[in-house]
C-alpha positions as CSV (number, residue, x, y, z in Angstrom):
1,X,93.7,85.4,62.8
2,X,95.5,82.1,62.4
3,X,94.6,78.7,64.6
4,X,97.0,75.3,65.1
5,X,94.2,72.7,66.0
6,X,95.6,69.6,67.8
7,X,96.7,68.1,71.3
8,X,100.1,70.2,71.5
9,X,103.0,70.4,74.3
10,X,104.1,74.2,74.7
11,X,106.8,75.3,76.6
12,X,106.2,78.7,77.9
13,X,109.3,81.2,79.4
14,X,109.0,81.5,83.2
15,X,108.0,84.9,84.6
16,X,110.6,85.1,86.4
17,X,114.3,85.3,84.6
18,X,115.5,82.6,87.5
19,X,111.7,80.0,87.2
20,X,112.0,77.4,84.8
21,X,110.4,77.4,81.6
22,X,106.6,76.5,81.7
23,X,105.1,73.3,80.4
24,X,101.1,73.1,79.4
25,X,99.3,70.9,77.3
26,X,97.4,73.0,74.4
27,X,94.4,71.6,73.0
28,X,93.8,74.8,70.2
29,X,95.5,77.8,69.7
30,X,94.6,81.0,68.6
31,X,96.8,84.5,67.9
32,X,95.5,87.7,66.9
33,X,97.6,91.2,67.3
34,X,100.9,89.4,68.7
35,X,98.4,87.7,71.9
36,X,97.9,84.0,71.5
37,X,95.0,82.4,73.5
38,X,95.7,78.8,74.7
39,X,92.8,76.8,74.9
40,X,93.8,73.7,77.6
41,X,91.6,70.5,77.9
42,X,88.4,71.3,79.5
43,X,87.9,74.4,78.3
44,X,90.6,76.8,80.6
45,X,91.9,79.2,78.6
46,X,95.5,81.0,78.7
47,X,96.2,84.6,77.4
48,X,100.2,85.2,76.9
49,X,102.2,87.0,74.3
50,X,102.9,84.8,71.1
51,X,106.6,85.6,71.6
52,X,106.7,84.3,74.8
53,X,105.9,80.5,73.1
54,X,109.2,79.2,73.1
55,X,108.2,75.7,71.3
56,X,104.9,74.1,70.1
57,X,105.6,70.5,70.5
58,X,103.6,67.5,69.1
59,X,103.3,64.5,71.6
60,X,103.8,61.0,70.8
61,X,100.3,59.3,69.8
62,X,99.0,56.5,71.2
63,X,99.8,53.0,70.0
64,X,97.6,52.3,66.4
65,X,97.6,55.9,65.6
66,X,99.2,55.6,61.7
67,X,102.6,58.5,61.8
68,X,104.8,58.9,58.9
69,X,108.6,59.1,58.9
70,X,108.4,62.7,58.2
71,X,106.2,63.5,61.2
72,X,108.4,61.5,63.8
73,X,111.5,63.0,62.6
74,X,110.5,66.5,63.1
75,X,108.5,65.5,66.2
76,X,112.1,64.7,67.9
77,X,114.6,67.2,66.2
78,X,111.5,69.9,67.5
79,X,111.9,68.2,71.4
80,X,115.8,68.3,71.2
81,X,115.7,71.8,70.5
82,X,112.9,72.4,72.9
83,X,115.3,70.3,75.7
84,X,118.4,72.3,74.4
85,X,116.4,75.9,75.5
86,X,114.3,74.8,78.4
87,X,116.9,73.0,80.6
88,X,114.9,72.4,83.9
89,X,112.4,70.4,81.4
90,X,114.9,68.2,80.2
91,X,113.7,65.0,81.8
92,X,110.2,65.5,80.7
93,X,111.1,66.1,77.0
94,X,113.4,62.9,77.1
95,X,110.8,60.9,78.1
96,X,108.8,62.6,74.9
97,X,111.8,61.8,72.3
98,X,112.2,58.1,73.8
99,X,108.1,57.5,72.7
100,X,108.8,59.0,69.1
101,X,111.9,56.6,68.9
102,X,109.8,53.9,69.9
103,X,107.6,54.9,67.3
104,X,110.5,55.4,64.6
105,X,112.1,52.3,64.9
106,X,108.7,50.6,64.5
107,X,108.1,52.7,61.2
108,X,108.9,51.1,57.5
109,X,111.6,52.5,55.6
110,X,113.8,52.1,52.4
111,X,116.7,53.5,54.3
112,X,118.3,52.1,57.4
113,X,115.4,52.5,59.5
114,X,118.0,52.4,63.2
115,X,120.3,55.0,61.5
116,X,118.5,57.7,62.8
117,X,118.0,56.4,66.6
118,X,121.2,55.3,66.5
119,X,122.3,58.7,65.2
120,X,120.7,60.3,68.1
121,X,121.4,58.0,70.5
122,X,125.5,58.8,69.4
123,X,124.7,62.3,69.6
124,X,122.9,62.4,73.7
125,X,125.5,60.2,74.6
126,X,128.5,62.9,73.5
127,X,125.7,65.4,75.0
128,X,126.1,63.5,78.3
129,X,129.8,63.4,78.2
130,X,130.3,66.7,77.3
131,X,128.2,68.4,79.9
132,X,128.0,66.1,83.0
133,X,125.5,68.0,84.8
134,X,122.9,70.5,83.4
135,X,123.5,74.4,83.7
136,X,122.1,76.0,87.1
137,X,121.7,79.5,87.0
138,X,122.1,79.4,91.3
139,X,125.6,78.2,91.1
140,X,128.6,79.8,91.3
141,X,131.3,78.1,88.5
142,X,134.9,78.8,88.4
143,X,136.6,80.4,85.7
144,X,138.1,77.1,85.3
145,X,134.5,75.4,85.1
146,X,133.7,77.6,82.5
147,X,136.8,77.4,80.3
148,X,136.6,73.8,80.6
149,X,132.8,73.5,79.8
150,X,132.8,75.7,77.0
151,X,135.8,74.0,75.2
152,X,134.3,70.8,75.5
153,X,131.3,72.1,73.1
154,X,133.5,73.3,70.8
155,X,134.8,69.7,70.7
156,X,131.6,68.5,70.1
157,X,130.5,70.7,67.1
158,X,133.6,69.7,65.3
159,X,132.0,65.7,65.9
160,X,128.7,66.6,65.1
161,X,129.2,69.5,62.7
162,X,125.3,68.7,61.3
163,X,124.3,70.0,64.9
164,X,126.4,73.2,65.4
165,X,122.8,75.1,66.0
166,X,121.8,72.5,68.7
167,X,125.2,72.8,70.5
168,X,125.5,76.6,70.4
169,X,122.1,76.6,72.1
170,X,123.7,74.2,74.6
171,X,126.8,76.5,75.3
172,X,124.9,79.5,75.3
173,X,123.9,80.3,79.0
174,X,127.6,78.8,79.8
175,X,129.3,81.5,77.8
176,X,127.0,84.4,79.2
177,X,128.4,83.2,82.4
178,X,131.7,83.7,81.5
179,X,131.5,87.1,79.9
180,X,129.9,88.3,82.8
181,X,132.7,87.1,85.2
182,X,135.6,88.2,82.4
183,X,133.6,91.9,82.5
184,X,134.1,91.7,87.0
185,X,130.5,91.1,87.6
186,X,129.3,88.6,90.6
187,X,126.3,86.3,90.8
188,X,123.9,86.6,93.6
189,X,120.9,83.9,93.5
190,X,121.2,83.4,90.2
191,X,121.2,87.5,89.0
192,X,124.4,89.5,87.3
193,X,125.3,92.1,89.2
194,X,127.5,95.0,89.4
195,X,130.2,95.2,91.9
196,X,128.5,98.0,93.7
197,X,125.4,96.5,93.4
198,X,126.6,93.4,94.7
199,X,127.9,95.1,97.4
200,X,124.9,96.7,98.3
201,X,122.7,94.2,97.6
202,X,125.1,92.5,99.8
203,X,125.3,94.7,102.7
204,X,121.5,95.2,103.0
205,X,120.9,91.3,103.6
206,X,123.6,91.1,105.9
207,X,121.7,93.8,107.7
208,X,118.8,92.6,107.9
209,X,119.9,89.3,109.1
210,X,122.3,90.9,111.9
211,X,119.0,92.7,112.9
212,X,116.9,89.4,112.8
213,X,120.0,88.2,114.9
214,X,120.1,90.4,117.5
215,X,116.4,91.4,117.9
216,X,116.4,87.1,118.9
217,X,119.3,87.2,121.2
218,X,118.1,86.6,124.7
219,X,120.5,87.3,128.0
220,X,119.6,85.5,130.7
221,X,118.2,87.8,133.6
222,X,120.2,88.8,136.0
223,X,120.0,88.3,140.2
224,X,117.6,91.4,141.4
225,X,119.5,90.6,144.8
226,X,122.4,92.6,145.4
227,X,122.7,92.1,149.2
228,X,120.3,89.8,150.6
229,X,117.6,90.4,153.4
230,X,119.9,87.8,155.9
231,X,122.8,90.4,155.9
232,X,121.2,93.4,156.0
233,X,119.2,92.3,158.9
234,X,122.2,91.0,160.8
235,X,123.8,94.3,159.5
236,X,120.8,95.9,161.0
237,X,121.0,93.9,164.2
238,X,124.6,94.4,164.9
239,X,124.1,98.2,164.8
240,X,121.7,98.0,167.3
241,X,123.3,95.9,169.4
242,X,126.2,98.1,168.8
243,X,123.8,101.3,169.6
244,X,122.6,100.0,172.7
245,X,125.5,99.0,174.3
246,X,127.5,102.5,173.5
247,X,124.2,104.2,174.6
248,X,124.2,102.2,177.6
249,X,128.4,102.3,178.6
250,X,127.7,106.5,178.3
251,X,124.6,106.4,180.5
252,X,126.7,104.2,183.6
253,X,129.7,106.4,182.7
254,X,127.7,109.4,183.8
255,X,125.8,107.6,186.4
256,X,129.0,107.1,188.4
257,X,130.0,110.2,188.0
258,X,126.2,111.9,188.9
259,X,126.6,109.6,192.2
260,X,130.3,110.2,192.7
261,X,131.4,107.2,192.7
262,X,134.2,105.9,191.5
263,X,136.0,108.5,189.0
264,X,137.9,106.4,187.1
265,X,135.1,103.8,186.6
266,X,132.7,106.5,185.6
267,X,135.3,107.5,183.5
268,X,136.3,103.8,181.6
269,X,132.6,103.3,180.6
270,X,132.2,106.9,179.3
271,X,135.0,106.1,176.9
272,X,134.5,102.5,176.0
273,X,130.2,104.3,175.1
274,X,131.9,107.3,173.1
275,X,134.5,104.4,171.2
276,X,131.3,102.5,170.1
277,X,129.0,105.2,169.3
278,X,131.9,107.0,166.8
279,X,132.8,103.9,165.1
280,X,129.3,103.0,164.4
281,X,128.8,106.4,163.4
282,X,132.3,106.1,161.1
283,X,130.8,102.9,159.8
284,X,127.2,104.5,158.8
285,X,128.6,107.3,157.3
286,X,131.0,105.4,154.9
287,X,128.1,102.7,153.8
288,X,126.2,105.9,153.3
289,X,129.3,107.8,151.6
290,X,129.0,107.6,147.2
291,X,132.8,106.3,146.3
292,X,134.4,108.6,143.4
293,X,132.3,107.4,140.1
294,X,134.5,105.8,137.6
295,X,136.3,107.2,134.6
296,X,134.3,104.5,132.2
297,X,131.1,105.5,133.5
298,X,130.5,107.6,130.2
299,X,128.7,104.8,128.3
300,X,130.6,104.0,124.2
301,X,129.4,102.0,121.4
302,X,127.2,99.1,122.4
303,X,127.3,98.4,118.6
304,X,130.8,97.3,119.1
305,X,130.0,94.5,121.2
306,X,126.7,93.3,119.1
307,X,128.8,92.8,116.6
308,X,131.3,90.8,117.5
309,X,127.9,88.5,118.8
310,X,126.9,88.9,115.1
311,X,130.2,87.6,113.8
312,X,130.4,84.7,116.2
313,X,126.9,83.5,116.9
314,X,125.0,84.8,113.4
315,X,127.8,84.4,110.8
316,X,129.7,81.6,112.7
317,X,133.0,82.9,112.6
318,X,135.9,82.1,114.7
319,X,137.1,85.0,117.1
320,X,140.4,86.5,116.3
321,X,143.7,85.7,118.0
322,X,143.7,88.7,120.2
323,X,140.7,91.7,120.5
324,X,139.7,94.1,123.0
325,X,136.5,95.4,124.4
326,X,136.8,98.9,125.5
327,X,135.0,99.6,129.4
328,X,132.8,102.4,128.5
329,X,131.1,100.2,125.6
330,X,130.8,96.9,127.5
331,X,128.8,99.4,130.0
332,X,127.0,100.9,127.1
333,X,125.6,97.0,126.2
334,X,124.8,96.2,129.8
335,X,123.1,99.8,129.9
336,X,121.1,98.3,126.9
337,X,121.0,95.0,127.5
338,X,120.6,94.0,131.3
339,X,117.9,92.9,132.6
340,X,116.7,91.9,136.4
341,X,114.7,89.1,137.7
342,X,111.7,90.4,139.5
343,X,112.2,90.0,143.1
344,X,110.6,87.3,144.8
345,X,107.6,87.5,147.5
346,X,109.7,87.2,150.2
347,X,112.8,89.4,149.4
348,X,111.4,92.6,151.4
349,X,114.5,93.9,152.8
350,X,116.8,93.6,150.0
351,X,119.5,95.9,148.4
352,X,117.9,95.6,144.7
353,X,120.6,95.9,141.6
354,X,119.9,98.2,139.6
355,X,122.7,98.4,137.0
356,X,126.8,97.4,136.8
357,X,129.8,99.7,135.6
358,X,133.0,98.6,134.8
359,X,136.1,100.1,134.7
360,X,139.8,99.0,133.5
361,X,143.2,99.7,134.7
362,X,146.2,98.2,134.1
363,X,146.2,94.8,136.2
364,X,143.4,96.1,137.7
365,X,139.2,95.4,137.1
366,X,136.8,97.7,139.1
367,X,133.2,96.5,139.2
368,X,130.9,99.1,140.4
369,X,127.2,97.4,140.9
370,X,124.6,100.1,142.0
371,X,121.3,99.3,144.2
372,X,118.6,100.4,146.5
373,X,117.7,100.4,149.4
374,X,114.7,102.0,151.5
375,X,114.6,104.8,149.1
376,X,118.5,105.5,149.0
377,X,121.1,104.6,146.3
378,X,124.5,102.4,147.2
379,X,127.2,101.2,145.5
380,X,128.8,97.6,146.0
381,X,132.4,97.7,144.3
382,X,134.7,95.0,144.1
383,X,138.2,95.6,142.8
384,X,140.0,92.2,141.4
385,X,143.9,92.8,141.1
386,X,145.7,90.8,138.7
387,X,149.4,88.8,138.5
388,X,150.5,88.7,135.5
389,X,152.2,85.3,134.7
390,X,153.3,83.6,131.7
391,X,150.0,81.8,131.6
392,X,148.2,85.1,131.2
393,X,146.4,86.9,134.1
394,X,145.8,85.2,137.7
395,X,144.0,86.7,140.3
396,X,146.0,87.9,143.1
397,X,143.5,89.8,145.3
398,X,139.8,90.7,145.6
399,X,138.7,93.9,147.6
400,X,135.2,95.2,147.9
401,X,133.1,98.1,149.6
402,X,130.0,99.0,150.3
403,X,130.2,103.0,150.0
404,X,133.8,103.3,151.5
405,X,132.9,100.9,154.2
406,X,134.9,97.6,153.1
407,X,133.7,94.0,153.3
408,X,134.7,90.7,155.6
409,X,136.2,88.1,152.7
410,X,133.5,85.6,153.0
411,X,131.2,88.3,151.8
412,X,133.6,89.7,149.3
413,X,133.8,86.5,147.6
414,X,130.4,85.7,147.9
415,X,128.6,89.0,146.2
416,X,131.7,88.7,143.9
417,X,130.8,85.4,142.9
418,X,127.4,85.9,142.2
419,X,128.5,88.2,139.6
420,X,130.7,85.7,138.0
421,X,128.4,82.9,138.0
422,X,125.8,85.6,136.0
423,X,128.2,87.0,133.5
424,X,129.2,82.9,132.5
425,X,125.3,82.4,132.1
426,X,125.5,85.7,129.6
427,X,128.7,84.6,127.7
428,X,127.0,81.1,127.4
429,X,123.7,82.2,126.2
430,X,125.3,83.4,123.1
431,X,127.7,80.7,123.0
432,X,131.1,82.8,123.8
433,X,132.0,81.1,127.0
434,X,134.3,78.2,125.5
435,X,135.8,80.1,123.1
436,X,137.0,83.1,125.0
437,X,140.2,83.1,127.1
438,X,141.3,86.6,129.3
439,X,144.6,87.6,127.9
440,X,145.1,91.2,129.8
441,X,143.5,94.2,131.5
442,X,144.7,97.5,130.0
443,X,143.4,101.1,131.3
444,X,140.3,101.3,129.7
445,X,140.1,97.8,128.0
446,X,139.8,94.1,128.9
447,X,141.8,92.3,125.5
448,X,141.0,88.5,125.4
449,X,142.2,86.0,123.0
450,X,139.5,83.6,120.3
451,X,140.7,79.9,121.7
């Protein structure tokens, strides 16, 4: 067992190859078996493996305490090679060497007592001009950097060729750096890896953070309203009305006739009752009808459109010139991602939405928006043809049916518009809407263009 009694520095290697180095003050040491136990003041004791000591330091003494020459000398050189290895310490150890020169230029001596401070003072200055900032394992140098930094120290050992041990500690991490970028390998936080480990070391944080991404993405909920109670009861009024009067115009018809009357009056009101009673009939049975369902209704790849949210809104990249998202995947998000506002207390006699389907032809955008009503299934569709212009697509008509029973314009555009004002809160939630720009509807595709 051997023991260093004393007030000591030691600088200890991190635990971690990216931590910097460890600093303690040691008040007795003892090592047995390759273990030394570091006894701190006030008792606390450390257990670590001798090896891991990277330098036992002796701190300057306070003023009146008698040092010799010898001792101040080796107290410095053993701090400059200490501040040489543990480069995160550096400022702490200068303040250490600055006490001991103090202390050295204060000391008698037969020699030039300055020659040594001013020695060293030569030599941290080069130091300082040599390598402007201190190595950082966390950042990513250029070949050039390195070239550069690396030839700089060979500059300096031929100035200071007393010190060649000093500076090769210096240069050291800076010429592992470049071997390992001359041999292909990349730097990630500080660790040398492998191309294919980069890669996948790579590709499973950008995983992780696309599914942090999208697991916060919120759309904005969409209208539960698909046709509101005002129009279906005027809907339902008017077929009533329209009821009792043909009902009413067949029962006078026959009336004249029962009473023989007038034949040909008898006659007009039995038509004009039979010409309101089939078209409201015609016009039940085509709300009730189920138009043709879509080619896109088979639902794609709703990872195709999360990841162009990923690129744009996680990663913050600009969208490409031109792109295209395919019908039966932007149905396959909405499938996934659409959600309704619950209906209010009031909204009784609603048609609720209950999902949207969109399909592409060329010129052409079909939007199929399903609902329910007392227990039965509709469908609104709207069908939006496009003129093509220089300036990209204009609209040139909008159409839309419920069933096969088509709409008056000022609901068309209404309903329509409601759509449109949902899908722009949507885009803007994930901010999309100011940097997209329609370019052309292709069967089975909407392409737009990045702005």
């Amino acid at each position: 067992m051997a023991a260093w009694p004393g007030m000591q520095i030691y600088v200890l290697e991190p635990e971690k190859p990216e931590a910097p180095h460890d600093l303690i003050l040691v008040e007795k040491e003892a090592t047995k078996d390759g273990t030394s136990i570091l006894m701190e003041p006030g008792g606390a004791e450390k257990k670590i493996a001798t090896d891991k000591i990277v330098a036992r330091l002796t701190p300057a003494p306070a003023q009146g305490t008698k040092v010799d020459r010898k001792t101040a000398v080796a107290a410095i050189n053993a701090l400059l090679e200490a501040k040489a290895r543990a480069v995160a310490l550096e400022r702490t150890l200068q303040e250490e060497v600055e006490k001991w020169k103090k202390i050295l230029d204060q000391l008698p001596s037969e020699e030039d007592p300055e020659a040594l401070a001013k020695a060293e003072a030569a030599f941290a200055e080069a130091v300082s001009k040599t390598m402007t900032r201190p190595y950082d394992p966390a950042t990513a140098y250029t070949p050039e950097e390195l070239s550069t930094q690396v030839k700089t120290f060979e500059d300096l050992k031929k100035s200071f060729p007393t010190r060649t041990e000093e500076i090769e500690r210096l240069a050291e991490p800076w010429r592992v750096e470049q071997t390992e970028m001359a041999a292909g390998n990349k730097k990630l936080e500080g660790r040398w890896l492998s191309p294919a480990e980069w890669d996948k070391e790579k590709g499973a944080r950008q995983k992780a953070a696309r599914e942090a991404f999208l697991a916060k993405l919120e759309i904005p909920e969409a209208s539960p309203v698909l046709i509101g109670q005002g129009i279906l009861l005027a809907a339902a009024g008017a077929a009533l009305l329209a009821a009792f009067l043909g009902a009413s115009f067949l029962f006078h018809g026959i009336l004249e006739f029962i009473r023989h009357r007038a034949w040909w009056k008898g006659t007009a009101w039995t038509l004009a009752g039979a010409a309101i009673i089939a078209v409201l009939g015609k016009a039940t049975g085509l709300v009730l009808s189920v138009p043709e369902a879509p080619e896109a209704a088979a639902l794609g790849n709703a990872e195709s459109i999360e990841e162009i949210f990923w690129c744009q809104g996680g990663k913050k990249e600009s969208f490409p010139q031109e792109f295209r998202i395919n019908a039966p995947d932007l149905n396959a998000w909405f499938h996934k991602r659409l959600r309704f506002a619950p209906l209010k207390v009031t909204e009784i006699a609603v048609l609720t939405a209950e999902g949207w389907v969109v399909e592409a032809q060329d010129g052409v955008l079909r939007l199929d928006r399903t609902g329910r009503f007392l227990g039965r299934n509709f469908v609104l569709r709207h069908e939006m043809t496009f003129n093509r212009t220089e300036r990209g697509e204009d609209i040139y008509r909008i159409e839309a049916t419920v069933g096969r029973l088509p709409l008056p314009p000022a609901l068309v555009l209404r309903s329509w518009n409601q759509w449109i004002e949902t899908l722009a809160k949507m885009t803007a939630a994930i901010g999309a809407a100011e940097h997209l720009a329609l370019e052309r509807i292709e069967k089975g595709a909407v392409i737009f263009s990045g702005k």
